[in-house]
C-alpha positions, 0 to 999 in steps of 0.5 A: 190254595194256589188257584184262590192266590192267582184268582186275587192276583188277577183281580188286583191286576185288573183294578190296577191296570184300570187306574192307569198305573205303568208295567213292567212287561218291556222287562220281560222280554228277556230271559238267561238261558243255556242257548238263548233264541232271539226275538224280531217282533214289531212291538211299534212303527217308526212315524214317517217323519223320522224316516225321511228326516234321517241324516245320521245313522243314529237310532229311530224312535218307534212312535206307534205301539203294534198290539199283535207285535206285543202278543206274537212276543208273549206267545214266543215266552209262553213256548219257552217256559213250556219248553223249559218246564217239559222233561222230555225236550231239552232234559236239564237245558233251559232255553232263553230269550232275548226279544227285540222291536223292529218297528217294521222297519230294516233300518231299525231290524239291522241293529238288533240283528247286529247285537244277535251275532256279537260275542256272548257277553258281549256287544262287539262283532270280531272280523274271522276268516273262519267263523266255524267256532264262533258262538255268537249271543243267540243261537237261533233268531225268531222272526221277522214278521214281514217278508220286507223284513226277511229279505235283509236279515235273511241274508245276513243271518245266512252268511253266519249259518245261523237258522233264523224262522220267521213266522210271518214272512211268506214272500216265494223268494225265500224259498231259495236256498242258494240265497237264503240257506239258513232261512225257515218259516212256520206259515206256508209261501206266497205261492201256496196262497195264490194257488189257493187264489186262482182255484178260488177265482176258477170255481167262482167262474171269475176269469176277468180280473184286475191284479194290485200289488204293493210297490215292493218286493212283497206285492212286486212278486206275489203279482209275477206269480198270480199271472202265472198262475192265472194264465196257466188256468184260463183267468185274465187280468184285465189290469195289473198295477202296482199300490205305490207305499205312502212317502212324504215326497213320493206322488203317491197320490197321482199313481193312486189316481191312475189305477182307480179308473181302472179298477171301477170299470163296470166289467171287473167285479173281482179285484186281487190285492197283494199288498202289505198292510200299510200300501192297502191302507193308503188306497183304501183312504184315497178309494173311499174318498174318491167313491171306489166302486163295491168290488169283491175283494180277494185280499192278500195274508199281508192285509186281511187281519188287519188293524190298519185297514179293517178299522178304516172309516167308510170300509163298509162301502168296499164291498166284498173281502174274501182272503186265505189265513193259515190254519194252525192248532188252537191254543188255549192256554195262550189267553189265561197266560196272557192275563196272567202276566199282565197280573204279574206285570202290574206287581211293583214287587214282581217287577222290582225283583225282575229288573234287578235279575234281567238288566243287561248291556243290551239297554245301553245300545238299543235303549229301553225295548218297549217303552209302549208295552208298559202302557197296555191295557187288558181290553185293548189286548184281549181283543186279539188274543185269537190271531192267526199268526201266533200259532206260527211264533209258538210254532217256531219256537219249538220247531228251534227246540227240536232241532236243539233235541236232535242236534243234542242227541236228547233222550228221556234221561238227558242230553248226551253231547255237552259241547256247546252248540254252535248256530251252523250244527243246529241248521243241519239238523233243521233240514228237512226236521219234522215237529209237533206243535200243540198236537199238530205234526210239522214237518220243514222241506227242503226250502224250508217251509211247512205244509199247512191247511188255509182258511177261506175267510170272509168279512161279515160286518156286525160292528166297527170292526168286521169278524172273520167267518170260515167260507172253506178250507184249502187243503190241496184242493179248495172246498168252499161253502158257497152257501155261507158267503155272503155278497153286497150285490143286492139279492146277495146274487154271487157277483159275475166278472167275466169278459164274455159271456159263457159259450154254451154247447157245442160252441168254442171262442173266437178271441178278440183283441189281446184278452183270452177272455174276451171273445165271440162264441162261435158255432161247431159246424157239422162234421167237428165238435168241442171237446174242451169248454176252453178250446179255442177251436173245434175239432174235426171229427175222425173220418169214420165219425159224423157231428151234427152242428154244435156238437161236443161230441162225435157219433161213429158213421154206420155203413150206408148201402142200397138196402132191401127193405128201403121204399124205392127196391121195394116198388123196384121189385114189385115192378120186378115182379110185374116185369118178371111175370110178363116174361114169363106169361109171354115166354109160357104162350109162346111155347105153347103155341110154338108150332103156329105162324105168329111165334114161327113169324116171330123167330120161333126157338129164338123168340123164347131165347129172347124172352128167356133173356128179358127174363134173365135181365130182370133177375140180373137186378137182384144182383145190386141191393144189398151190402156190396161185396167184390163178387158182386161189383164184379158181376153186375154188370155183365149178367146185366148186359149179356142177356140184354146183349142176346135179347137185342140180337134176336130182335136184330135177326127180326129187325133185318129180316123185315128190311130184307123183305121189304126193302131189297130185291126178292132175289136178294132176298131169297137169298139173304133170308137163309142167313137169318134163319136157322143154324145162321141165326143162332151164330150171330147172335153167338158172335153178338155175345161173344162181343159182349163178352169180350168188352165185358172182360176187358172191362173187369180186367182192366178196370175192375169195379171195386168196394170203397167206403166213401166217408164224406159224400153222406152227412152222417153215414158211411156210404159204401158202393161199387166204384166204377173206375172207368166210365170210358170202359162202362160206356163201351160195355153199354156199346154192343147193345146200343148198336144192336139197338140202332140197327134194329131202329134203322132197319125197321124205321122207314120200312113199308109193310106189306099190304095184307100182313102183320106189321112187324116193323112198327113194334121193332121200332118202338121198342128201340125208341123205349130202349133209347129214350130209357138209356139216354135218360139214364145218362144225365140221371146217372150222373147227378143223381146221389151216389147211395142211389145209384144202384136203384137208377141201374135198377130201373133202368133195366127193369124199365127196358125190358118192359119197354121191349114187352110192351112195344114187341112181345105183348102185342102177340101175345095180345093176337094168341089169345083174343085174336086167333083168327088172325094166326094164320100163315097168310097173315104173318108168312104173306099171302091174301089179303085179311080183313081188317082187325081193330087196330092191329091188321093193317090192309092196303086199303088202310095204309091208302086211307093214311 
């Protein structure tokens, strides 16, 4: 029966409304109550004219009619009523409402605001010197809409206590509370939404921006956040300007004409515009007719949804609009209601018995309150039944409703405290106060604000009027659906803005000019790496670690030493063998053959000393591959030279036991003959080791060879050697063999054989000319060659002196026991007649003649 009555009544309403017939809807925009709430929505806008024309302070007429002022203001009905039907909220209160127009503007804001804080019943203001037991008209104030707005009643309402919440107003500086103690809103501030901006510029890789804000408080701080913002997260702005708002006799235009060739350079493709609704309009106006070049739009709450601005002609041509809108619970009872109350507001009889209950003293200061809304038509409105912000008026209201609750000490049965509550009790109670809205949980901090979700949303033009499409969600963190947006580049290619390119790896930028995002990509050299993508240089790497070039990362160095399976100690130690084998064949026939001529010639047991020597040398070698420990470093170099020592000084015996015999008279060398042989023989070459020795000990006393680990002299390895601390002291530990060897050269050098016997002098001397010509070579090689093969060099140049001493002395003899046996005689080798000749070995009188 009810349903079929309201079925007919909307039916009526709605042939009645299309004839054009007057409402009465500005007569329900006020309701007696217990504790009245006051309502700051723009129901229209004073026309530019009136507001420069002002020369008295005298009322202003609100020409145009704001549809989104009037819905906020049926929402904020909707919530009362609700409040007022429930049982469990304010239990035997009702709330009123008294809804005002501010036509966007703060001299219009004032007198409304002037008329909340007078005396109830009243339209006067008395002057106190303690306001504690005042009770003004209104117990708390809903709204304004616009931060603008917000910055003027908010301190005014603060200075009474009184909780005034907005539900639009987003600008940070509210957020204070030493300015604005009494100020609360149900959307989240302005830096929640550019926190939202800059990790949407960041994900998108857009890190070349341009910044426009609105010539006002709005734009001027939502701008000073933003560089923040932007700076702290690696995005520049290549420029930053601010919308200046559309006056009569402000040269707007000129100021205009400056930023547009700013913004249509060709390497910014994103644009940031915080600004209100009417400064976007007038830009777009004046870019569309100046053929604005298609950007991305990121576009401020303030402009986004609306009107102004998506219905401008030529908005197609733009580009991209993206933006973040608060995401509240939905509300679906808001659209029957509202076409209810339509129905209601075109009954004469409905409006009639509303006029006579409602009339108060209100009309006869601010005269009718929206003389517009009674010319509404239901097309016109149902078009914006869905709008963001009424989810935040309805929120509002019933964020004031639990904090009457609290405050009220409300339970299920009632309301225990009956003493009427005054503005500044119900405040303390709003502080930190968690709601619930439509099945959403609220929840105010400490400045006031809430916590919401955002919306990421699109423009998607399907008509006159572009629709609103959800590309993402911004809970704390972005999530966008990169697949659902949709760009005006053609191929609908995601757009790049970007001063330089991206480095690629292993590369870090060199920054050019001003711009952080402006910069040349330089690579890593060997050695250092990129740890960040942002670091502006690279980073060296620790001394154990080793990089190739344009590294992002470094490797750790493995210990590099002469290794035992490397290519050059592998031929090292095959010529080892051969050395080794030769010493030992050469040692193995001489003590074969130890009692004939040619060993006794040679030095007999000194001869197999010798040998056994060179044999010592060759295994002294073995002692350098491998990791160098400091019992190695410390021996190399004496086991090394000491049997090299006692080898050089058997030949010295030999070298001066044929100057002797040649050289000097045959008394003397009777004589000096039984010094070098025999018990005398082995003394000096006892003396020559001991020599030796003590250089050697000196050596390793005073500079110890040691370990190290040398981390830069290799590329990628960490080279560890024996480090000579002294090449002064290393040369004198070579000096006992060097003049051992000069001696043996200087002694058998300008000797002349004997006719009839074996020429020893000739192999003594070539072996010391192997012997220098193997060391001074060394030299030279020794100090250019690569640290790591240093160990090698020494290596070879042992193994190749000792076959150089084979080859030129020992080898020889060794050739005549056993293809010539003939010739070991004592004539021969021990003096005595002449021998026939023998290939190229014997060497006659009669040959020496023919030479």
């Amino acid at each position: 029966m009810v349903g079929s009555a309201v079925l007919g009544l909307g039916l009526w309403a709605l042939l009645h409304l299309r004839t054009g017939a007057p409402l009465c809807l500005s007569q329900q925009l006020k309701m007696k109550g217990d504790y009245v709430l006051g309502g700051l929505f723009p129901l229209g806008e004073a026309g530019e004219t009136a507001l420069h024309s002002r020369t008295q302070p005298n009322s202003l007429v609100c020409t145009r009619f704001s549809w989104n002022g009037l819905l906020w203001a049926l929402a904020m009905k909707m919530a009362v009523e609700e409040i007022n039907n429930r049982s469990d909220l304010l239990p035997g209160l009702r709330l009123g409402y008294d809804v005002f127009d501010t036509c966007s503007e703060p001299t219009v804001t004032m007198k409304p605001s002037l008329m909340f804080l007078a005396k109830a019943n009243s339209h006067d203001i008395a002057a106190y010197c303690n306001y504690t037991q005042y009770q003004p008209r209104v117990l708390a104030v809903i709204g304004p809409h616009s931060s603008e707005l917000a910055l003027v009643t908010g301190k005014f309402f603060g200075f009474f206590l009184m909780p005034q919440v907005s539900y639009g107003a987003s600008m940070d500086l509210l957020s204070t509370r030493e300015t604005f103690p009494s100020f609360f809103r149900t959307v989240p501030s302005d830096r929640v939404q550019l926190v939202a901006t800059v990790e949407l510029l960041q994900q998108l890789g857009w890190n070349w921006v341009a910044a426009l804000g609105s010539d006002d408080e709005y734009g001027r701080q939502g701008l000073s956040i933003f560089s923040g913002l932007a700076a702290a997260r690696g995005i520049c702005i290549a420029h930053e300007g601010l919308v200046p708002l559309p006056h009569a006799d402000s040269p707007w235009v000129s100021k205009v004409q400056e930023l547009l060739p700013q913004v249509n350079q060709s390497s910014i493709q994103v644009v940031l515009l915080f600004a209100s609704a009417r400064a976007a309009q007038a830009f777009f106006s004046y870019g569309i007719s100046r053929r604005l070049s298609p950007k991305v739009w990121v576009a401020s709450e303030a402009w986004l949804t609306s009107d102004l601005v998506m219905g401008l002609p030529g908005m197609t041509e733009v580009g991209t609009v993206l933006g973040f809108l608060q995401r509240g619970a939905q509300l679906p009872k808001f659209s029957q209601y509202v076409k209810t109350h339509l129905a209601l507001a075109a009954d004469p009889a409905f409006c009639a018995s509303l006029g006579e209950r409602e009339q108060g003293l209100e009309e006869h200061v601010v005269g009718p309150r929206c003389p517009q809304c009674d010319d509404v038509t239901l097309q016109n409105v149902s078009a914006r039944l869905q709008h963001h912000q009424t989810f935040s008026v309805y929120a509002a209201v019933y964020s004031v409703a639990q904090g009457l609750h609290n405050t009220l000490r409300c339970n299920a049965s009632g309301c225990p405290v009956q003493d009427p509550v005054k503005p500044w009790q119900l405040l303390q109670n709003m502080y930190n106060m968690t709601f619930r809205v439509a099945g959403l949980v609220l929840r105010f901090d400490s400045s006031g604000n809430v916590d919401m979700e955002y919306d990421l949303k699109l423009w998607v033009w399907r008509g006159p009027v572009p629709e609103l499409h959800n590309v993402g969600i911004f809970n704390g963190s972005l999530w966008p659906e990169r697949l659902k947006m949709r760009w005006h580049t053609p191929d609908n290619q995601e757009p790049v803005s970007q001063c330089s390119r991206q480095c690629q790896e292993g590369q870090v930028r060199r920054v050019k000019g001003f711009h952080s995002c402006c910069y040349d990509c330089v690579d890593c050299e060997a050695g250092s790496y990129r740890r960040n993508p942002d670091d502006p240089t690279c980073t060296p790497c620790r001394h154990d670690q080793w990089s190739p070039e344009r590294s992002t990362r470094c490797f750790r160095r493995r210990p590099r030493f002469l290794t035992w399976g490397e290519p050059a100690v592998l031929l090292l130690l095959l010529l080892l063998g051969l050395a080794l084998g030769l010493v030992l064949a050469a040692l193995g026939l001489f003590i074969r053959h130890r009692d004939s001529p040619l060993v006794q010639a040679s030095g007999g047991a000194l001869a197999c000393f010798g040998l056994v020597c060179l044999g010592l040398v060759c295994l002294s070698v073995l002692l350098f591959p491998g990791q160098p420990s400091p019992a190695r470093c410390l021996v190399q170099q004496p086991l090394s030279h000491l049997p090299l020592t006692g080898c050089l000084s058997t030949l010295f015996l030999q070298a001066a036991e044929t100057f002797v015999e040649s050289e000097l008279p045959q008394s003397w060398a009777d004589r000096l003959r039984g010094c070098l042989q025999g018990p005398w023989a082995w003394l000096a070459v006892l003396l020559a080791m001991l020599v030796e020795a003590a250089l050697c000990a000196w050596y390793l006393l005073a500079f110890p060879p040691e370990v190290v680990t040398d981390w830069r002299v290799l590329p990628t390895e960490a080279l560890v050697h024996c480090r000579t601390r002294s090449w002064v002291s290393f040369g004198l530990v070579h000096a006992t063999n060097a003049i051992l060897a000069f001696l043996c050269f200087l002694g058998t050098f300008l000797v002349q054989s004997q006719p009839g016997r074996y020429n020893r002098a000739r192999g003594l001397t070539f072996a010391m000319l192997a012997y220098f010509i193997i060391w001074v070579s060394f030299v030279p090689l020794l100090a250019n060659v690569q640290v790591a093969l240093r160990p090698a060099m020494q290596m070879g140049a042992f193994l190749l002196c000792t076959l150089g001493i084979l080859t030129a002395f020992h080898l020889p003899r060794c050739y005549l026991l056993l293809w010539q046996p003939g010739l070991n005689t004592p004539e021969f080798f021990l003096g005595g007649a002449q021998m026939p000749k023998v290939g190229m070995v014997v060497e006659t009188e009669e040959a020496q003649g023919k030479k």
